[in-house]
C-alpha positions in Angstrom: 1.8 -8.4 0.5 -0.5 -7.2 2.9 0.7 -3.8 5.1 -0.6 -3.1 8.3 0.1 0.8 8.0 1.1 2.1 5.2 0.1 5.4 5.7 2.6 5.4 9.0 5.3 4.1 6.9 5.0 6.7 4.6 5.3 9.5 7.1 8.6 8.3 8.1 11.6 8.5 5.8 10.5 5.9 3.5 7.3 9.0 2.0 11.2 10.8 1.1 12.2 7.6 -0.5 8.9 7.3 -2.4 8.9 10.3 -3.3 12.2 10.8 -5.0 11.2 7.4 -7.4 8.2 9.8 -8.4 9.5 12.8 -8.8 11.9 10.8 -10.9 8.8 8.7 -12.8 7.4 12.0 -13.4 10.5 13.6 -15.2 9.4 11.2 -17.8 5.7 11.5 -17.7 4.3 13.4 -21.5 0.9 14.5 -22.3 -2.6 14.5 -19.7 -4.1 11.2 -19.3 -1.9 9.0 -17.2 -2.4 5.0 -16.5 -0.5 4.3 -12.9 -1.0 0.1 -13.4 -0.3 -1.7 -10.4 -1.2 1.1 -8.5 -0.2 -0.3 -4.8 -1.1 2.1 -2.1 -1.4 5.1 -4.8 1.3 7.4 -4.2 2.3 7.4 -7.8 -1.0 8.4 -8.9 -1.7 10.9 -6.2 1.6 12.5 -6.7 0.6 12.9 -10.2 -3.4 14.2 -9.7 -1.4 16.9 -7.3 0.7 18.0 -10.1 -2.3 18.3 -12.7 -2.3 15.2 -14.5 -5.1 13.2 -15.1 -4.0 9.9 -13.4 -6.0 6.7 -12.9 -4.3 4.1 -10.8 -5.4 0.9 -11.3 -4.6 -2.7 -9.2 -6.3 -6.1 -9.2 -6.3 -6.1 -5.3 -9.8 -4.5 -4.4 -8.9 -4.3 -0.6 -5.9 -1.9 -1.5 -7.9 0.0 -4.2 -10.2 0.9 -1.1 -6.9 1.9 1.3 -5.9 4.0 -1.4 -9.2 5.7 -1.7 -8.8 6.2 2.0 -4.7 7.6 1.6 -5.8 9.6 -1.2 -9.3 10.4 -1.4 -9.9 12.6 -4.4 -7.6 10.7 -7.2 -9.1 8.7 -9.0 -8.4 4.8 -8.3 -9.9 1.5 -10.1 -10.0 -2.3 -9.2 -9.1 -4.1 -12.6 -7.5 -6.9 -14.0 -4.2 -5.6 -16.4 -5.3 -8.5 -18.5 -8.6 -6.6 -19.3 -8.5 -2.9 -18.7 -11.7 -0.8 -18.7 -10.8 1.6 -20.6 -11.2 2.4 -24.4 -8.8 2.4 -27.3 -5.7 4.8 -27.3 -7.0 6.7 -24.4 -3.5 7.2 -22.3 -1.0 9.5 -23.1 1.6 7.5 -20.9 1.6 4.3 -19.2 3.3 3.4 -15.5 4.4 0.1 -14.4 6.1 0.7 -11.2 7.1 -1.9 -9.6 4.4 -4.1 -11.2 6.2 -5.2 -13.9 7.7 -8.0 -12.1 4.1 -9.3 -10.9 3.0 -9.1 -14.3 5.4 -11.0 -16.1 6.1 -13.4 -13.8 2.2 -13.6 -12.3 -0.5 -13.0 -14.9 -1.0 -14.0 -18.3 1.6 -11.3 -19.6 0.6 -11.5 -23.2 -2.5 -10.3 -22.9 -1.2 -7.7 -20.5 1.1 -6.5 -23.7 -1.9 -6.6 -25.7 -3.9 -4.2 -23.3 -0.8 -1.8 -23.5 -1.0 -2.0 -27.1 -5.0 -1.3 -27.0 -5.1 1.6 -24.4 -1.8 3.7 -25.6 -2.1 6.5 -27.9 0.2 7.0 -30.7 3.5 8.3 -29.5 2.8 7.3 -25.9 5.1 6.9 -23.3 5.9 3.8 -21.5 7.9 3.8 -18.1 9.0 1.0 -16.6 10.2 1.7 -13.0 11.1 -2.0 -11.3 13.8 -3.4 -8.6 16.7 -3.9 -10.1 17.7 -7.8 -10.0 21.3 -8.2 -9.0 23.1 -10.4 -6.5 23.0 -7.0 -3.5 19.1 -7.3 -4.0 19.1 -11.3 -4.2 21.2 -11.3 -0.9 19.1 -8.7 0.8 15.8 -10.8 -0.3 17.8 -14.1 1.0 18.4 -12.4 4.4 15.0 -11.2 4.9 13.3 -14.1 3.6 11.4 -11.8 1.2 10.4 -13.7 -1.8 9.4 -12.1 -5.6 8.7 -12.6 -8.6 11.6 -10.9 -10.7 12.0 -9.2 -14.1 15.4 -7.8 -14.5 16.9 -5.1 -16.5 17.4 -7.1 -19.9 14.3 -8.9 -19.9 12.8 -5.4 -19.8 14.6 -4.1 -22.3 13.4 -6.8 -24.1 9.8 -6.7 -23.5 10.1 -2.6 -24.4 11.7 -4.0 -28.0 8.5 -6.7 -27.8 5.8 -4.1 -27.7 7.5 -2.1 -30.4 8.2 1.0 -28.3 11.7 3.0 -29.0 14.0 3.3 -26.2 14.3 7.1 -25.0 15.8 6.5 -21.4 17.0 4.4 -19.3 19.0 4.5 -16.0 19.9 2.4 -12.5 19.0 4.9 -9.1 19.2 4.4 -5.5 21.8 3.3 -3.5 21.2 3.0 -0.1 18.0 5.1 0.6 15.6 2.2 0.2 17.4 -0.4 2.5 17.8 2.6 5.0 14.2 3.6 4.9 12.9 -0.1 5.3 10.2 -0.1 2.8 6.8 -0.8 3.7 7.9 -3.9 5.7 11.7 -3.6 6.6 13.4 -1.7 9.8 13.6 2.2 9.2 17.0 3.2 10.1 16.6 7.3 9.6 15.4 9.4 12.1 12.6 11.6 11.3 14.7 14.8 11.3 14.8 16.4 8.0 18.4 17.8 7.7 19.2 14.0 8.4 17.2 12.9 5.3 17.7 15.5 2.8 21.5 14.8 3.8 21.0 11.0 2.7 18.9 11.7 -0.1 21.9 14.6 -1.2 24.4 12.4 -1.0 22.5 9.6 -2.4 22.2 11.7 -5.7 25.7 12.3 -5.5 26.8 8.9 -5.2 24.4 7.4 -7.7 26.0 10.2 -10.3 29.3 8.9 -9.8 27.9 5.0 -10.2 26.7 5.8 -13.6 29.8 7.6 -14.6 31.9 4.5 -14.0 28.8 2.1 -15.6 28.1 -0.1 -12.4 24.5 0.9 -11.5 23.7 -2.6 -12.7 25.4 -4.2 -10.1 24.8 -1.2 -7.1 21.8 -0.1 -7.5 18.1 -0.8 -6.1 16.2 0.3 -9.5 15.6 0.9 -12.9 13.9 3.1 -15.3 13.3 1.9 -18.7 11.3 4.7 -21.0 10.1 3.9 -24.1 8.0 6.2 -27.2 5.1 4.3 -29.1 6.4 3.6 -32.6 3.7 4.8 -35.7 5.4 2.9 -37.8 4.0 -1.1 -36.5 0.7 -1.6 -37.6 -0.9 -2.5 -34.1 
């Protein structure tokens, strides 16, 4: 999906929004070398590069491999196909899909995606999945703003985790109402750009999401998913 401005929509509260899904991503995040793949407009990977990681963000569209270069000049980001990573053997420490893992398994030849996971993860690595959650609030939403996606919902990712052999070590549902609110890259922001206003949201949010998982309905509530998975030693790869 092509964005006119991202770097506009970022400044208003949807950067906040953004941000808390890395800061969140990052929690997770173990050893150096860092693979951000499907690296959109880069804030994961420059988010990451500021806090001393050494992130490569990588995304098949060369036209937004360049606008990132221009958001974030200084990190480090690649045009490449998932299906054939440039990159040698067990060279990443952890790998990032976020909000790419529904383009790749539904868009490219995912087995050989799998198999470049495999190649380019150390041992022990850390996988994160961090994709929108598929439930009938985001189906409804995507209905009503004729916004259509390829999908990959919770289980199937739970599933694809078990497929590459990597042991579960996290997983959660987050965000409530901060995305819709903030509009995205595309949608209408409803937030002002007054900070007590958004930290309030973003406050409450946390509060809210808290009591979601305490009652085990973030499947049906929330926006998102984190799935994090550890390398196994023990499958011969």
């Amino acid at each position: 999906m092509y964005i006119k401005n991202p770097a506009k929509r970022l400044k208003k509260f949807w950067g906040k929004v953004d941000a808390k899904h890395v800061n969140l991503i990052k929690s997770h995040v173990k050893g150096i070398s860092i693979c951000d793949m499907g690296s959109g407009y880069g804030t994961t990977t420059a988010q990451l590069t500021k806090a001393g990681f050494q992130c490569t963000g990588i995304d098949f569209d060369s036209e937004t491999v360049e606008r990132s270069k221009a958001l974030f000049p200084g990190c480090v980001f690649i045009a490449a196909n998932a299906e054939n990573l440039p990159f040698p053997d067990k060279c990443f420490d952890t790998i990032i899909l976020r909000d790419a893992l529904h383009h790749f398994y539904e868009e490219a030849n995912f087995s050989k995606v799998k198999n470049e996971i495999l190649r380019v993860s150390k041992d022990k690595c850390t996988l994160i999945f961090f994709d929108p959650n598929v439930n009938l609030i985001l189906k409804t939403m995507r209905r009503i703003s004729a916004h259509n996606d390829a999908e990959c919902d919770y289980e199937e990712a739970l599933q694809i985790m078990n497929e590459l052999k990597f042991s579960l070590t996290y997983s959660s549902f987050n965000t409530l109402y901060s995305l819709p609110l903030s509009g995205g890259y595309v949608g209408i922001n409803f937030i002002p750009n007054i900070r007590f206003i958004q930290s309030a949201v973003l406050k409450t949010e946390s509060l809210a999401e808290k009591l979601v998982s305490s009652l085990k309905l973030g499947r049906y509530l929330c926006w998102r998913y984190i799935i994090v998975g550890e390398k196994s030693k023990l499958f011969d790869y």
